[in-house]
Structure formats: structure tokens, C-alpha cells
C-alpha positions as CSV (number, residue, x, y, z in Angstrom):
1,X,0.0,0.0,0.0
2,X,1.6,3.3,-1.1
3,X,2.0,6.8,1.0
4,X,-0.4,7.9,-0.8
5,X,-3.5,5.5,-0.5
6,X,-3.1,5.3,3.5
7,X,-2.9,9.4,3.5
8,X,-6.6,9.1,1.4
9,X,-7.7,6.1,3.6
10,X,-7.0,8.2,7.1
11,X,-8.5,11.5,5.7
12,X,-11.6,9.4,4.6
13,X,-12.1,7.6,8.2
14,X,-11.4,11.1,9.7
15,X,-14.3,12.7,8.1
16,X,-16.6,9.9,9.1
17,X,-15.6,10.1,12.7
18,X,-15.8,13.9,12.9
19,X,-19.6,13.4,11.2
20,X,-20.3,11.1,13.5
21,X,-19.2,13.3,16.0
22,X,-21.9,16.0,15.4
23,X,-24.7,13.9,13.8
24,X,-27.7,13.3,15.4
25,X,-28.4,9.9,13.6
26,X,-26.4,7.0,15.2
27,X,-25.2,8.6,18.0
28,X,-28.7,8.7,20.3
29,X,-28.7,7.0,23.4
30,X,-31.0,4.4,21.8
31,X,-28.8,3.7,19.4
32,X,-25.7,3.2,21.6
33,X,-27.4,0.7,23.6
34,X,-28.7,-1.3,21.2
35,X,-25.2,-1.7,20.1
36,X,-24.4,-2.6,23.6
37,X,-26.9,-4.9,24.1
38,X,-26.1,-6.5,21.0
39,X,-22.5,-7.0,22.1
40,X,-23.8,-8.5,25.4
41,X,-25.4,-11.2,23.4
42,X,-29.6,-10.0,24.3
43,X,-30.5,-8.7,20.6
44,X,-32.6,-6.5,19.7
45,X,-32.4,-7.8,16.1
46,X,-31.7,-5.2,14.1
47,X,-29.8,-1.9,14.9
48,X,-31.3,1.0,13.9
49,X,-32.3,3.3,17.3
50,X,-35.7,2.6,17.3
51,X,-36.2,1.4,21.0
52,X,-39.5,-0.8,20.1
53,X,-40.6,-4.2,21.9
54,X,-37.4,-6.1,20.6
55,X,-35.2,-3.4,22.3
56,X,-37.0,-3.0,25.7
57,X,-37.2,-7.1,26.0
58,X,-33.4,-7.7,25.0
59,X,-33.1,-5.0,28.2
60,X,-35.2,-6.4,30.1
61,X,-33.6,-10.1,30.0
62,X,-30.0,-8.5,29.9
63,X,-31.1,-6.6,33.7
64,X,-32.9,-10.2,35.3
65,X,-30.1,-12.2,34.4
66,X,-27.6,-9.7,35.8
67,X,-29.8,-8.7,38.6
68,X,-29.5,-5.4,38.0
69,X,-32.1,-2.7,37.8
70,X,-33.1,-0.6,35.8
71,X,-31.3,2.8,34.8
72,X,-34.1,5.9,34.8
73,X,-32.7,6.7,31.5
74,X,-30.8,5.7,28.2
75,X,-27.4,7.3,29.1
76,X,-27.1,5.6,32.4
77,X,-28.1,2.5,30.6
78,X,-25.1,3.2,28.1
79,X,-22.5,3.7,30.7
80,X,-24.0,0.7,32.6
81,X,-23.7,-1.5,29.6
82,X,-19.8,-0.3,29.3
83,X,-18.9,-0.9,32.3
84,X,-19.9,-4.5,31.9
85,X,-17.4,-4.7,29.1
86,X,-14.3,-3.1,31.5
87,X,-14.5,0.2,30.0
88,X,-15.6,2.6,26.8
89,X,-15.6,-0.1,23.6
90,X,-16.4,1.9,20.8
91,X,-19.6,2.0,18.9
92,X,-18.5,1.9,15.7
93,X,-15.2,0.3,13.4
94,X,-13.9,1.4,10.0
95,X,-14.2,-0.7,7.1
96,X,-12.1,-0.2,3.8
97,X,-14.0,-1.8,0.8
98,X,-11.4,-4.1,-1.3
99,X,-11.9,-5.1,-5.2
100,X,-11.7,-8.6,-3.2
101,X,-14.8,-7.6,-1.4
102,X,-16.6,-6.5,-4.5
103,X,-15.3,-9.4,-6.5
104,X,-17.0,-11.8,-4.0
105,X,-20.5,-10.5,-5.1
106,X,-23.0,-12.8,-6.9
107,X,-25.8,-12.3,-8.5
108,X,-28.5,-14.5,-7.7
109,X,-31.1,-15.7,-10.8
110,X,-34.7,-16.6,-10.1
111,X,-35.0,-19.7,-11.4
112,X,-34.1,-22.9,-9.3
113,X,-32.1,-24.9,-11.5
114,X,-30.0,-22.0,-12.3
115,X,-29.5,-21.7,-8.3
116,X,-28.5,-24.8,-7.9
117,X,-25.7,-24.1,-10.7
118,X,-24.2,-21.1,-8.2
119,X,-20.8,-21.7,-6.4
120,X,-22.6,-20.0,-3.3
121,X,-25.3,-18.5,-2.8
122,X,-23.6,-15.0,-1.3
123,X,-24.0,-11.5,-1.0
124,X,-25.4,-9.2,-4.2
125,X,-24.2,-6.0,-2.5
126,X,-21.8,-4.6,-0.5
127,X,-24.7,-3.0,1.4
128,X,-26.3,-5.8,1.8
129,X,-23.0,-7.6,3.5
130,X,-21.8,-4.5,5.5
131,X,-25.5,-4.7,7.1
132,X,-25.2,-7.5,8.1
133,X,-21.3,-7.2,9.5
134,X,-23.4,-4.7,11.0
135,X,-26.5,-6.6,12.7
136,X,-28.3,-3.7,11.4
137,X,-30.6,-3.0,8.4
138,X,-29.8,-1.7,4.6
139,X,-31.5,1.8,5.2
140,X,-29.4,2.4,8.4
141,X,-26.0,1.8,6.9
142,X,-27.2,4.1,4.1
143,X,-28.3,6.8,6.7
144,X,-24.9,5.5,8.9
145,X,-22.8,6.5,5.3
146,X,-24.9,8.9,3.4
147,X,-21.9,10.2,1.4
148,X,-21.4,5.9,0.1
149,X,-21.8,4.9,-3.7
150,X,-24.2,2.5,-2.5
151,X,-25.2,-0.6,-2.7
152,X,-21.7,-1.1,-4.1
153,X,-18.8,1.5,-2.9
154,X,-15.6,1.5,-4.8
155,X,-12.2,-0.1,-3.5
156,X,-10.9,2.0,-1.1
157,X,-14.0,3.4,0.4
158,X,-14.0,3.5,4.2
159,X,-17.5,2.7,5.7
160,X,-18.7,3.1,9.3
161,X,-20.7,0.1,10.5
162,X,-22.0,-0.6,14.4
163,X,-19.1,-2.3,16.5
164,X,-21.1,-5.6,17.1
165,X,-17.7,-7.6,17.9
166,X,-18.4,-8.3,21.7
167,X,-14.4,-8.1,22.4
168,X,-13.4,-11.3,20.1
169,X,-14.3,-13.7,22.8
170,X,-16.3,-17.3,22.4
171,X,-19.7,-17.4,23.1
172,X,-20.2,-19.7,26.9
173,X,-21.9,-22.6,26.1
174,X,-25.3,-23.4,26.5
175,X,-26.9,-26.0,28.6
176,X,-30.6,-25.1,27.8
177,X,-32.5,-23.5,25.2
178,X,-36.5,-21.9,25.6
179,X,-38.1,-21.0,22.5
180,X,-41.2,-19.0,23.5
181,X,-43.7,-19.3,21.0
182,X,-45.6,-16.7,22.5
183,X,-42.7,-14.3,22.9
184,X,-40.8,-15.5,19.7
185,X,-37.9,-15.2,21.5
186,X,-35.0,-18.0,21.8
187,X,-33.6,-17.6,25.5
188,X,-30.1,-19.2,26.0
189,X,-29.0,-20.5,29.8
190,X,-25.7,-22.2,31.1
191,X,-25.5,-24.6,33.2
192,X,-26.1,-22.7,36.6
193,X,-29.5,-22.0,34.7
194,X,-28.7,-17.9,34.2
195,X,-29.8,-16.8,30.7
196,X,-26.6,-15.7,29.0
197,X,-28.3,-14.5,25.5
198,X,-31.8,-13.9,23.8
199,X,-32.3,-14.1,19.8
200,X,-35.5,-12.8,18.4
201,X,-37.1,-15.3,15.9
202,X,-39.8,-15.9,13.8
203,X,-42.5,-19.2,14.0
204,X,-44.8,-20.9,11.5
205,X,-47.6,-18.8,10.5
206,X,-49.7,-22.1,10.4
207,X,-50.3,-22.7,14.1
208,X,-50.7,-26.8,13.0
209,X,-47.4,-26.8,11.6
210,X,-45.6,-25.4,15.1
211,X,-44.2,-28.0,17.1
212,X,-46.2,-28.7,20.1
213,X,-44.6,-27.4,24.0
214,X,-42.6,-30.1,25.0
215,X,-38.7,-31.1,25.0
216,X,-36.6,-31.5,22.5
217,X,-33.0,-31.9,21.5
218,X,-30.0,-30.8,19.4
219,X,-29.7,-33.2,16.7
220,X,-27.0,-31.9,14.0
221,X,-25.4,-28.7,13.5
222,X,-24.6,-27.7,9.9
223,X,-22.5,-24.4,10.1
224,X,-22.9,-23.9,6.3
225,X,-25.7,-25.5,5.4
226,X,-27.2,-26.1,1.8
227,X,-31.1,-26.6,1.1
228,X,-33.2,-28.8,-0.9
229,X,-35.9,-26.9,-2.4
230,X,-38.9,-29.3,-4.0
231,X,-41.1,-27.8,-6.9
232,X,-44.6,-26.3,-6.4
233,X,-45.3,-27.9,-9.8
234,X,-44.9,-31.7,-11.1
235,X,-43.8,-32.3,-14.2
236,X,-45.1,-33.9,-17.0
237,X,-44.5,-37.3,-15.5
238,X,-46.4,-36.0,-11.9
239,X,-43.0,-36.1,-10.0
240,X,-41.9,-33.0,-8.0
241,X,-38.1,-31.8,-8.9
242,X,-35.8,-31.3,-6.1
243,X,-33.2,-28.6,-6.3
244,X,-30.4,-28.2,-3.8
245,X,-29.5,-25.2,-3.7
246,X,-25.6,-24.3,-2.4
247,X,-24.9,-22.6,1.3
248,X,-24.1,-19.1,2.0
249,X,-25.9,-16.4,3.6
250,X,-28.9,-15.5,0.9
251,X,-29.8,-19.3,1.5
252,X,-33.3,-20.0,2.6
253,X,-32.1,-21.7,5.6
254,X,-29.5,-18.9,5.8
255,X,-25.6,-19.1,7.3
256,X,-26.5,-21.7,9.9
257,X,-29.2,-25.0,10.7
258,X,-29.3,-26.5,14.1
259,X,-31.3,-29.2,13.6
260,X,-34.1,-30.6,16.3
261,X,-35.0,-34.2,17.4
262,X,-38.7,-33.6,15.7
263,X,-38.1,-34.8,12.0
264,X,-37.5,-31.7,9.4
265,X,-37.6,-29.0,12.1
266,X,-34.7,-26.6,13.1
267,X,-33.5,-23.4,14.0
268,X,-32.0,-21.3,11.5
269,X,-30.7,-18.1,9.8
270,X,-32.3,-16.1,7.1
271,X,-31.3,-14.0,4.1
272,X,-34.4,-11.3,5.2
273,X,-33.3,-10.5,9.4
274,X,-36.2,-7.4,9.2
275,X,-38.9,-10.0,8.8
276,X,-37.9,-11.8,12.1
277,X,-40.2,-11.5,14.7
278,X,-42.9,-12.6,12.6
279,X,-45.0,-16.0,12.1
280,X,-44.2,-16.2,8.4
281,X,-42.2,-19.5,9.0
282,X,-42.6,-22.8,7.7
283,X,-42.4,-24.3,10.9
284,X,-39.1,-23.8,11.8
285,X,-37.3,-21.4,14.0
286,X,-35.9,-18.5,12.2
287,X,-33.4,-16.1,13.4
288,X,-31.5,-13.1,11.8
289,X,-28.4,-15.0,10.2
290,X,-26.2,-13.7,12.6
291,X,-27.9,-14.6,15.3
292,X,-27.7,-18.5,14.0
293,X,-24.2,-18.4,13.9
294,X,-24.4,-17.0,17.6
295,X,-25.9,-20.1,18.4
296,X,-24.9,-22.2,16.7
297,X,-21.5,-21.8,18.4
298,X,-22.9,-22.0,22.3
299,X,-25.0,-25.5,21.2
300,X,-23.5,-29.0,21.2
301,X,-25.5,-32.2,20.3
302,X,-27.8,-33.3,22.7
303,X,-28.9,-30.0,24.0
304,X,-31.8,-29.5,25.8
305,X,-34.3,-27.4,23.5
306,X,-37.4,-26.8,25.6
307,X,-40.8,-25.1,23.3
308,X,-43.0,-22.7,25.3
């Protein structure tokens, strides 16, 4: 990298932390906390200052299982937050887009049996994958980088996104998942039974095809997994074609499948994380994709899965 690049690269990230500095949007209290909480492992799903239902229960899970109470406002809740994490962790990291990064785009066709010809089935926009980086939605890294070429900024554009890292450490393992039906929430606990996360997901919007309260367990993990779509329509012979479609993160199943001990059911990512929260599921448990992978790393085989 020459003098010259790093000298446009700093000046770039300098003028996006001194906008950050003195604009109002994603630098509320809201906003910082969400981020915190996100960090913490309670999600609010997506980032984007709104402090709706998914923000006040990911707070209000985060203060029982700490036993803490609650602050009287936003910024106390902020510097509470921080001081969980030993000190100011900041709410945001610079990314510089590569022609590596930009390279990596596919474009993904409509029609199945071209899908299932795809190496992967991967990101079609930069914006698209920074969001996600991001746990955030597409219109808030726009409004986070209004000055972007989006959906696809040029190689050696520097773009803010929310500092969702947690510190680089492994997720503790879980002992027990709840998967409140009611709630559509996924509570995580260790073994001393203190909840150490909570996902926001998505159920069947048939009530016949959720599974019924009860136990359950981890059957298979599949960090990348692939999908097998079957045709609406038979052919001419009356026979349904089956189309398996390649992993990535625009999968329907998404960037990770934990599979359950009730045949064909599972919890899993998906390539829309604004839906969640919904019933619009098959049947299955969806979360935002990076919210699967969060899980999927604190689950073993054999781990109790209890339905509410």
C-alpha cells in the first residue's frame, strides 16, 4: 500500500468520525445501547435506534439475568452497559471496501435450476453484507454513510458500521435453550441456569405446523448449510423436482441449521433479518443470520431445547 492510499484512507475515516461526531443519527442513546446490548449477546435484532418491543425485551432479559435494575434513563443504561465490558468499547469500526470484497458479489437468478448451478449463494451488495457485518438494516447503513456509492462502494471506500464484535471472545456454552412461542424469542442459559443471550425469531404462520410445548433436542449442527428446495409444480410425469440449492448467507435456511430431534424441524438463519419476529415461517425457527451463527456456536448435540 503506497503513502499515498493510507494518506486518502485516514483523511476518509477522519471525516466519518468527525460526522459522527456531530450527527444526530447514530449517535442517540438508543442507538448506543442497542449496540451494547447486542454485544452482550440480548438482541434487539436489528440496529437502527428505534427502542421498540425487541429493544425493551433484550433490556429487560440483559437486567434479570444480571440482577441489576433498571437505569431511569438511556445514558445511564449506556454507561452501565460499558462498564460491563471493563471500559468505553467503541460504537463503531472502520471498514475499507477491497476489489476482493466487490469481487466476491453474486448475482443470484430466479429460477431454481440456475441456483442450484451457483458456487454459493452470497451476498449481491456490498450493502447488503456491511449490514449484516453490522447486525443492522440496509436503510441504516445508508443513513450511517450517506456520502457511500451504495449498494456497491468503490475499492478504497471506508465505511462506518456498528461495532457488534463483543471483544473477540467465544460465546459460553449453553446448557438449555426456551423457544417461547408466545414471545418468539430464543432464550439461551448455562448450566447454573442464568440466561446468557436472547435471539429474536420468527414461528410458522400455520399454528398446525408449530411443534407442540414439550422437550426437544439438538440433533446436528450444519454451520454452512445447503437446502433442498422441492417444486410447487410436477412435471409432465407428476414427479416433483428437487433442487439443492448451495450454502451461503442469501440461502433460505441462511448461514446456519441446528437441527431438532422432531423430524424436518430446526433453527435457523435467514437471508431477510427485518422479517424476524414474525409468524411467516414454515415451521421452523428463524433467526437473523447472525444470530444463528451466535448459536450455533454455544449448542452442542444433545442439548436440551425446551418449546413454550
Amino acid at each position: 500500500m503506497g503513502v499515498r492510499e493510507v494518506i486518502a484512507i485516514a483523511a476518509a475515516a477522519f471525516a466519518i468520525l468527525a460526522a459522527a461526531a456531530v450527527e444526530p443519527f447514530g449517535m442517540s442513546d438508543d442507538f448506543l445501547a442497542q449496540i451494547a446490548l447486542e454485544r452482550q449477546m440480548f438482541s434487539v435484532n436489528t440496529i437502527d435506534g428505534a427502542w421498540g418491543a425487541k429493544s425493551k425485551a433484550a433490556l429487560a432479559a440483559w437486567l434479570a439475568a444480571n440482577s441489576l435494575a433498571a437505569p431511569t434513563n438511556r445514558r445511564e443504561l449506556v454507561a452501565l452497559l460499558l462498564s460491563r465490558e471493563g471500559g468505553s468499547v467503541p460504537p463503531y469500526r472502520l471498514v475499507r471496501v477491497t476489489e476482493a470484497d466487490r469481487k466476491a458479489l453474486v448475482a443470484i437468478p430466479s429460477n431454481p435450476a440456475e441456483k442450484m448451478l451457483l458456487p454459493s449463494m452470497g451476498y449481491e451488495t456490498l450493502l447488503e453484507r456491511f449490514a449484516e457485518e453490522g447486525h443492522t438494516t440496509q436503510n441504516t447503513m445508508r443513513l450511517l454513510n450517506p456520502h457511500a456509492d451504495w449498494p456497491n462502494p468503490p475499492a478504497g471506500a471506508v465505511i462506518r458500521i456498528p461495532n457488534v464484535a463483543g471483544g473477540g471472545t467465544r460465546p459460553p456454552k449453553a446448557a438449555l435453550v426456551k423457544v417461547s412461542l408466545a414471545r418468539r424469542q430464543v432464550g439461551v442459559f448455562d448450566a447454573s441456569g442464568r440466561q446468557i443471550a436472547l435471539f429474536p425469531c420468527s414461528i410458522a404462520a400455520d399454528k398446525a405446523k408449530r411443534p407442540p410445548s414439550g422437550e426437544l433436542r439438538v440433533k446436528g449442527i450444519a454451520p454452512h448449510p445447503n437446502y433442498t428446495y422441492t417444486s410447487d409444480r410436477p412435471d409432465h410425469r407428476g414427479r416433483r423436482r428437487k433442487y439443492i440449492y448451495p450454502s451461503g448467507p442469501n440461502n433460505p435456511v441462511g448461514s446456519a441449521w441446528i437441527g431438532l430431534s422432531m423430524p424436518t424441524y430446526g433453527i435457523h438463519g435467514t437471508p431477510s433479518p427485518e422479517t424476524v419476529g414474525s409468524a411467516e415461517s414454515h415451521g421452523c425457527f428463524r433467526l437473523a443470520n447472525w444470530n444463528a451463527e451466535r448459536l450455533r456456536d454455544m449448542v452442542d448435540e444433545g442439548c436440551k431445547v425446551m418449546v413454550e
